[in-house]
C-alpha positions as CSV (number, residue, x, y, z in Angstrom):
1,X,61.2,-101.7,19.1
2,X,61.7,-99.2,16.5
3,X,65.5,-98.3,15.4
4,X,65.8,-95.1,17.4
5,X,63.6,-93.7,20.0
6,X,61.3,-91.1,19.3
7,X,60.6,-87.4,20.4
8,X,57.9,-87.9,23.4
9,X,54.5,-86.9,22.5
10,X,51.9,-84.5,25.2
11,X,49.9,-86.9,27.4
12,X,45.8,-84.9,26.7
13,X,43.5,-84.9,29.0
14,X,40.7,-86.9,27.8
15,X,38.5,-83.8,29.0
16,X,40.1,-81.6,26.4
17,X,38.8,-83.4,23.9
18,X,35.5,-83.8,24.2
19,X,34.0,-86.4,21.4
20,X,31.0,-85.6,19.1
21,X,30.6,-89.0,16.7
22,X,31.4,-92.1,16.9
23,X,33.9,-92.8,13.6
24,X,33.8,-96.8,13.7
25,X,35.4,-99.3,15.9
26,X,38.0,-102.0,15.8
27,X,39.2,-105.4,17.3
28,X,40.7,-103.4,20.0
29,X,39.2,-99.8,20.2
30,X,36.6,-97.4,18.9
31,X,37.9,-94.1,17.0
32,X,35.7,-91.0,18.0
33,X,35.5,-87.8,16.1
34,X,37.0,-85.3,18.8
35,X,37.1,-81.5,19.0
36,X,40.7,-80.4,20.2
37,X,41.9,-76.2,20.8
38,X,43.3,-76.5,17.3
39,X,42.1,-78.5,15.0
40,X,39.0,-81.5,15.2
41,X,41.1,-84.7,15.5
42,X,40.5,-88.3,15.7
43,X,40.6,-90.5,19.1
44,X,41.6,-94.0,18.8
45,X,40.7,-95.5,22.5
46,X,41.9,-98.7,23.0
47,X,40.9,-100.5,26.1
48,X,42.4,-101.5,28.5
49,X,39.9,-104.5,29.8
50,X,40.5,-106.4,26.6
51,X,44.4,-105.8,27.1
52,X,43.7,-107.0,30.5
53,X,41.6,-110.0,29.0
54,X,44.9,-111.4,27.1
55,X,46.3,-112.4,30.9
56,X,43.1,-114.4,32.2
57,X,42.9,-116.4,28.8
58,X,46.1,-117.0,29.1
59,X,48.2,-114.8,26.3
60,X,49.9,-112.2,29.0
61,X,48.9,-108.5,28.9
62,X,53.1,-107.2,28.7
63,X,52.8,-108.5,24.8
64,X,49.6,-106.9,24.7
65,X,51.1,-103.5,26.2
66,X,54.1,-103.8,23.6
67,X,52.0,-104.0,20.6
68,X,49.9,-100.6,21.8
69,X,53.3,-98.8,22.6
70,X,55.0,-99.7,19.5
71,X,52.2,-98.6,17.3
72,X,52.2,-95.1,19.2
73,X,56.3,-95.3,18.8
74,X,55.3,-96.0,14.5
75,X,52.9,-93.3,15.1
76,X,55.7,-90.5,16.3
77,X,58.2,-91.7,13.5
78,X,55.7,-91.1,10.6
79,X,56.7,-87.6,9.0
80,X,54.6,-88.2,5.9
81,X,51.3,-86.8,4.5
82,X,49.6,-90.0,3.8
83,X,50.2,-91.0,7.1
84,X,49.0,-89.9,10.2
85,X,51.0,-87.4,13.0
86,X,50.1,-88.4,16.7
87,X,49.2,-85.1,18.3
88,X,48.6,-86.8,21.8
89,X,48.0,-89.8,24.1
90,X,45.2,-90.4,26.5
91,X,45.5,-92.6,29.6
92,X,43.3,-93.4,32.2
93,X,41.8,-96.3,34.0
94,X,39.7,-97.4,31.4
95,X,41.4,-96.6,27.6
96,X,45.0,-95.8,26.8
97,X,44.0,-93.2,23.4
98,X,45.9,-91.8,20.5
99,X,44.7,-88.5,19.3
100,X,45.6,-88.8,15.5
101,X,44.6,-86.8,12.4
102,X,40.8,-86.7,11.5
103,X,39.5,-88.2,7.9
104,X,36.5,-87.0,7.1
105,X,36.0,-89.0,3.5
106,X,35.4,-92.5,5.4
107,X,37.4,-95.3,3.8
108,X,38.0,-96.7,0.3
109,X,35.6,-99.8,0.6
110,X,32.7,-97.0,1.6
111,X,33.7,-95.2,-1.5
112,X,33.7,-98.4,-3.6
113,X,30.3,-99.1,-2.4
114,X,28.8,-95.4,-3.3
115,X,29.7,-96.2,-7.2
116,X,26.9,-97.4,-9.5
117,X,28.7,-100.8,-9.9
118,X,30.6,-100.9,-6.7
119,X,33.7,-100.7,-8.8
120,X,36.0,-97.7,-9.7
121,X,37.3,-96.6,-13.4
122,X,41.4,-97.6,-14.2
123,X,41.9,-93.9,-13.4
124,X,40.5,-93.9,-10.1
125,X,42.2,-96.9,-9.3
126,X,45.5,-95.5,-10.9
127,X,45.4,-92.2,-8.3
128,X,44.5,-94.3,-5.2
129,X,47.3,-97.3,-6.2
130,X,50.0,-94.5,-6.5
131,X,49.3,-93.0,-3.6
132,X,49.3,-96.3,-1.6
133,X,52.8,-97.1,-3.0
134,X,53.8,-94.1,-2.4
135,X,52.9,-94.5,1.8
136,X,54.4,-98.4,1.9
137,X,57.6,-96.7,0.4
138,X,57.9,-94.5,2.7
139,X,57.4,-97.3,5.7
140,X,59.7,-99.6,3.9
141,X,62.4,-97.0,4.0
142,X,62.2,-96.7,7.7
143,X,62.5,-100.7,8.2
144,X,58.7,-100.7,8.6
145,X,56.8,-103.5,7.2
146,X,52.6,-102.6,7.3
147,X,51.0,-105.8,7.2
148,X,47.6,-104.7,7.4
149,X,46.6,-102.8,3.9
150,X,42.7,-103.2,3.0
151,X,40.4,-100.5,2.0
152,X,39.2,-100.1,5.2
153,X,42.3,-98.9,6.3
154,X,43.1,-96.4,3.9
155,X,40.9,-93.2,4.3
156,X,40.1,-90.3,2.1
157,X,41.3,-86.9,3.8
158,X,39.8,-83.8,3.4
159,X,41.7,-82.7,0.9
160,X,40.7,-86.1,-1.6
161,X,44.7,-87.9,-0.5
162,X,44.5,-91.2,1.0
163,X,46.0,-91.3,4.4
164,X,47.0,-95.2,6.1
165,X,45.8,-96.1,9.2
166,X,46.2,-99.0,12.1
167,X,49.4,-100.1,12.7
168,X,49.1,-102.6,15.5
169,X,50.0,-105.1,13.1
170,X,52.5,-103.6,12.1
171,X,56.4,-104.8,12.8
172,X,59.6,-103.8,12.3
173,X,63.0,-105.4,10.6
174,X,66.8,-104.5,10.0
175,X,67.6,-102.1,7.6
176,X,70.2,-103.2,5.5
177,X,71.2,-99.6,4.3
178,X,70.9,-96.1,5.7
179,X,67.2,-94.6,5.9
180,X,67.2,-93.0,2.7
181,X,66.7,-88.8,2.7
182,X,64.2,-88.6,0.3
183,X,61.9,-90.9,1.6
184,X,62.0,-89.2,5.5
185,X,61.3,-85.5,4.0
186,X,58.3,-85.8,1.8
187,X,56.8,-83.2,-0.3
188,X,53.9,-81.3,1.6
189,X,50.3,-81.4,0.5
190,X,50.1,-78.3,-0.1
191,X,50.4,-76.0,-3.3
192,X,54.0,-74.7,-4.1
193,X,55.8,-73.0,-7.2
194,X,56.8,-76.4,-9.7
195,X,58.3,-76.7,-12.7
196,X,55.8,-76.5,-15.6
197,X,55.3,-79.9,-17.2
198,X,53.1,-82.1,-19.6
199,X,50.4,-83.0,-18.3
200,X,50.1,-86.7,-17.3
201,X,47.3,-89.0,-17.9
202,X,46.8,-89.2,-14.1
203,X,46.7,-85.9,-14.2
204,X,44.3,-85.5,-16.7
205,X,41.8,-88.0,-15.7
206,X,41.3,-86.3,-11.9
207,X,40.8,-82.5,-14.0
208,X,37.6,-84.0,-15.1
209,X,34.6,-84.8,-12.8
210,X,34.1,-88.0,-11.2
211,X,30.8,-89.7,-10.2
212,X,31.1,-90.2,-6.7
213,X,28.5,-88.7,-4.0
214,X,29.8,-86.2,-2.3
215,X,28.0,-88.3,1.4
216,X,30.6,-89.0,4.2
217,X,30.6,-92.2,5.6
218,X,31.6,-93.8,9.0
219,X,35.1,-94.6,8.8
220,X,35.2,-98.2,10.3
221,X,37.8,-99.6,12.0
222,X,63.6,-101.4,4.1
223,X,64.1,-99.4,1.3
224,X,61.3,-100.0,-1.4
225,X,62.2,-103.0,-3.7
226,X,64.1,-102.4,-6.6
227,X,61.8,-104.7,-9.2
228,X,61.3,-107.6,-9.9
229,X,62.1,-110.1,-7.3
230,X,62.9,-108.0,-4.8
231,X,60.9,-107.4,-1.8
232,X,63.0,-105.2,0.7
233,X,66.6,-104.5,1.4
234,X,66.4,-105.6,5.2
235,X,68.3,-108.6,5.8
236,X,65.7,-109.9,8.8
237,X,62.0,-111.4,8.5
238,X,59.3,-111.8,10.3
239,X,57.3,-114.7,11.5
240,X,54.4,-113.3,12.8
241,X,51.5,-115.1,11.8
242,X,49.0,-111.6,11.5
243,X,46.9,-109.9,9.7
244,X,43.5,-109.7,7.6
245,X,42.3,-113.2,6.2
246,X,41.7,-112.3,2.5
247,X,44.4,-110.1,2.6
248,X,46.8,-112.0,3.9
249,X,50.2,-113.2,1.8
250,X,51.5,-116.9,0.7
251,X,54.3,-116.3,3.0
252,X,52.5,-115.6,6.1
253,X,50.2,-118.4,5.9
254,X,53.4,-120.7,4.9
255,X,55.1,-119.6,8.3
256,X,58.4,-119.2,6.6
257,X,59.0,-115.5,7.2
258,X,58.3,-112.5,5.4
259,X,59.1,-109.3,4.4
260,X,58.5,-105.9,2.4
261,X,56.8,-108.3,0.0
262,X,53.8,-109.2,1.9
263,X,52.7,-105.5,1.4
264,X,53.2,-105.7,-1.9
265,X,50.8,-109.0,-2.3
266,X,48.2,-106.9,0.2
267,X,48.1,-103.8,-2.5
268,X,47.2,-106.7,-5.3
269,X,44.3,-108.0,-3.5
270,X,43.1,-104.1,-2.8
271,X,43.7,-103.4,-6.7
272,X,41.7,-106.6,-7.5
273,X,38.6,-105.5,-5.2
274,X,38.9,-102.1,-6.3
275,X,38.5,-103.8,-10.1
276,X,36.0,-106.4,-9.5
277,X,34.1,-105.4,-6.5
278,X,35.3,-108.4,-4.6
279,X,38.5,-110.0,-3.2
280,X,40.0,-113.0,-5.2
281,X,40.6,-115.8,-2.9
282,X,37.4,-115.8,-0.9
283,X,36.6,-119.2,0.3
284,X,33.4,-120.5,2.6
285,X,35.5,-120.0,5.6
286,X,39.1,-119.3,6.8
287,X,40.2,-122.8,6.0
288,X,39.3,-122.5,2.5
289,X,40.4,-118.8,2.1
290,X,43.7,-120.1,2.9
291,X,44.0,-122.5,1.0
292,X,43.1,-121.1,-2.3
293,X,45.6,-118.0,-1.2
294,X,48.1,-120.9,-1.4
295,X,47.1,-122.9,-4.4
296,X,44.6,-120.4,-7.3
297,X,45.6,-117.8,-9.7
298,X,43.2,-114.8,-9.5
299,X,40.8,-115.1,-12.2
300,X,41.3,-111.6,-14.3
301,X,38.3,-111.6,-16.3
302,X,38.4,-109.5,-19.4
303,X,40.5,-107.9,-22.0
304,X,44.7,-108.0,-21.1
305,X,45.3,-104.7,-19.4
306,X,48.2,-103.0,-17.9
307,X,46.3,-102.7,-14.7
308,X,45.7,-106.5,-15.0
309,X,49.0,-107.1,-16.0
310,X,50.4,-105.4,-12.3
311,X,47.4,-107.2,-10.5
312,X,49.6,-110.5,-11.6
313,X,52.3,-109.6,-10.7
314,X,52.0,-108.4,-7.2
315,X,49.5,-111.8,-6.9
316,X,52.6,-113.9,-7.5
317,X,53.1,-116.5,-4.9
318,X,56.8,-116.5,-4.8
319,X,58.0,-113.7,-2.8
320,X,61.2,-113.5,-4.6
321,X,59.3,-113.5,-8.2
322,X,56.8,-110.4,-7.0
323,X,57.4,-107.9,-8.2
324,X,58.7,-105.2,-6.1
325,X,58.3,-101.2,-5.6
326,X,60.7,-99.9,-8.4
327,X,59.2,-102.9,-10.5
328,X,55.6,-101.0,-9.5
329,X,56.5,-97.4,-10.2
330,X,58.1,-98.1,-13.5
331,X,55.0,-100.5,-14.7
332,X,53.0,-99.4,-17.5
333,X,50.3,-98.8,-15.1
334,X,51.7,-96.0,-13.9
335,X,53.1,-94.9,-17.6
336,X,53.1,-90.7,-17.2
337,X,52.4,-90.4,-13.8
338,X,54.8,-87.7,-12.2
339,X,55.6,-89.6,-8.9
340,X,56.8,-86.6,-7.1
341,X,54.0,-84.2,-7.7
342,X,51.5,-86.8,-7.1
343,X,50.6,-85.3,-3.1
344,X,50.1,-81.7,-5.1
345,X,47.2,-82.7,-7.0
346,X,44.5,-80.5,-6.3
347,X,41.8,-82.1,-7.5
348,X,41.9,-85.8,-6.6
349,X,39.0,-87.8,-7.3
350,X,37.0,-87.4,-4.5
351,X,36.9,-84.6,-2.0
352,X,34.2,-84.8,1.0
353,X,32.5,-82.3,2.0
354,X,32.7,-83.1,5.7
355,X,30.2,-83.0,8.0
356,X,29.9,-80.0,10.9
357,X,29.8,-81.2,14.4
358,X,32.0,-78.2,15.4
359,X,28.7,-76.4,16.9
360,X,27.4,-80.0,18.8
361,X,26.8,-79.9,22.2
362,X,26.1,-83.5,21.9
363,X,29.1,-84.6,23.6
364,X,29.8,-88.3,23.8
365,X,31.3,-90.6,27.2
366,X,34.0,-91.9,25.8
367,X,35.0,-94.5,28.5
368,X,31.5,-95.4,28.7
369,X,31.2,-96.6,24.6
370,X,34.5,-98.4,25.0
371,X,33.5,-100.3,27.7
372,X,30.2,-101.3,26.7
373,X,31.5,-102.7,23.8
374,X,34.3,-104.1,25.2
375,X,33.0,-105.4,28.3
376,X,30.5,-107.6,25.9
377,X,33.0,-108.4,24.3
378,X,35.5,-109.4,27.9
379,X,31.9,-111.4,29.0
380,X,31.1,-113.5,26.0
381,X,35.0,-114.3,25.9
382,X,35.5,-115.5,29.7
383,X,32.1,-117.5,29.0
384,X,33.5,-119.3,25.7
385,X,37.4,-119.3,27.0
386,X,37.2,-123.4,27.4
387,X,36.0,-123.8,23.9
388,X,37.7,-121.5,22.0
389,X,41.6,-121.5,23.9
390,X,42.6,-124.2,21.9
391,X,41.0,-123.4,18.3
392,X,43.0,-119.5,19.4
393,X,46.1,-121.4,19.8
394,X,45.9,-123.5,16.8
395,X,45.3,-120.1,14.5
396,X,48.9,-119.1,16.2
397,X,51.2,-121.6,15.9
398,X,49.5,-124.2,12.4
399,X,51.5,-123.9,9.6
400,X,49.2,-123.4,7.0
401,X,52.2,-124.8,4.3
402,X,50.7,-128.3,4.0
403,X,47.4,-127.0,2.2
């Protein structure tokens, strides 16, 4: 459970927001594009068959129910613009929903793809890597570790800022020190009177144009550290085996416990496929992934570069050697950029221009979607549950350590 409890959020009737487009879908839920009386918003519905799934197979559907209300509990603590605001839940028989703030830029990886190469410039990467440590210091300071960063979950708002999404991976530990002030009352988005400065070279690089198409995509489904060898200031780890294979940390795999650190090692692997086009531990199949997680140095191909320079050092296998968020900020990487106007840019690298389904009468059944593709989902697992409860509990509870 998070530290304190949050204010309660309005329960929506899922016919007040009726859904035009279909945003993407998950391992637990499809996000719709939804029209609300304010504002066009973004419905995450989970459903509830494949909660209810988790008791037949074996796993218990309370845990499963804990994970959905402690991500909506996340969701009502998060007072940050490069994170989302939960406006609403929806519950019925069918989905429990969380009506969340609409990104109309798709996700990184889409926007990867777009460029010629599939890669992005140093100052591309340098906007979207400062923003990113930006939002994991901002969890880190309320005790919340992420666990899930990949460019798929970090989409491009429509005003060109990142914003992180999912966090039913996410978990929680003890905070070792009071939640830092200036971390829960971040600077707003939008323009304000400030202090007239030198220009940085962040600054500089998103005044001039960017080759990126301007097409919208489907968007698919502690304290910080203080440097070098220091990963969080919570006392407490976790040792949840989660999150995304090529993404995932040393630590994790090695079932030993983890901390602020593993987000750190996740925003490595995002700088690396942001670089290269492609993640750097890769393997044939999870097995293999894992094991070169454990045992190969990325291979950073080409001239020494700071950017290559912080790619090593967040890639480092000891948690207590990565560096850690101060470490990050201060790295020559980031040399110039002005860390507390960074959400004032005006001009970040990409803005969409969004698509218009204000004026569709093209509404879509919601319940109906979500259980089509879950009930597939429910059938093929009840028909495979003999051959696959075993391998499920294996993934659970192997310590990867003796790759």
């Amino acid at each position: 459970m998070l530290h304190s409890s949050p204010a309660p959020t309005p329960e929506i009737d899922l016919t007040d927001l009726p859904a035009v487009a279909i945003l993407g879908r998950g391992a637990k839920g499809v996000v719709f594009h939804v029209r609300s009386p304010s504002e066009p918003l973004a419905l995450k519905a989970i459903s509830r068959s494949s909660i209810e799934l988790k008791t037949r197979s074996g796993a218990g559907s309370d845990d499963a129910y804990k994970r959905v209300w402690f991500e909506r509990d996340v969701l009502l603590s998060l007072h940050h613009p490069l994170l989302p605001t939960l406006h609403g839940t929806v519950s019925t028989d069918k989905i429990i929903g969380f009506a969340i703030d609409r990104c109309s830029g798709g996700d990184l990886n889409s926007l990867r793809r777009r460029q010629s190469e599939h890669m992005f410039s140093d100052d591309i990467i340098r906007f979207y890597a400062a923003e990113m440590v930006l939002a994991l210091e901002y969890l880190h300071g309320l005790g919340i570790i992420y666990r899930d960063l990949k460019p798929e979950n970090v989409l491009i708002q429509d005003t060109g800022h990142i914003m992180l999404v999912d966090f039913d991976l996410s978990t929680k530990i003890p905070l070792r020190s009071p939640e830092p002030s200036s971390l829960l009352v971040p600077p707003s988005i939008s323009p304000m009177k400030t202090k007239k400065k030198k220009k940085s070279p962040l600054l500089r690089c998103l005044s001039r144009n960017v080759n990126v198409s301007p097409e919208t995509t489907d968007y698919p489904t502690a304290s910080p550290a203080s440097g070098n060898g220091d990963s969080g200031h919570g006392p407490g780890k976790s040792n949840s085996f989660v999150g995304t294979e090529e993404y995932v940390s040393p630590e994790i795999i090695a079932g030993k416990g983890h901390d602020y650190g593993v987000d750190w090692w996740s925003l490595g692997i995002v700088l690396y496929e942001m670089l290269y086009g492609r993640t750097p531990f890769k393997g044939e199949n999870r097995k293999e992934t894992f094991y070169r997680i454990l045992s190969k140095s990325p291979e950073l191909v080409g001239e020494s570069t700071p950017l290559r320079d912080l790619i090593g050092r967040l890639l480092e296998k000891e948690p207590e050697k990565r560096i850690g968020c101060e470490g990050i900020k201060s790295h020559e990487f980031f040399r110039g950029v002005d860390w507390e106007s960074l959400l004032l840019i005006s001009r970040p690298p990409y803005i969409p221009s969004g698509v218009d389904w204000e004026d569709s009468t093209d509404f879509i059944d919601v319940e109906k979607v979500v259980e089509d593709v879950f009930g597939d989902i429910s059938l093929n697992n009840n028909n495979n549950n003999n051959n696959n409860n075993n391998n499920n509990k294996a993934h659970k509870n192997d310590d990867f350590s003796g790759f």
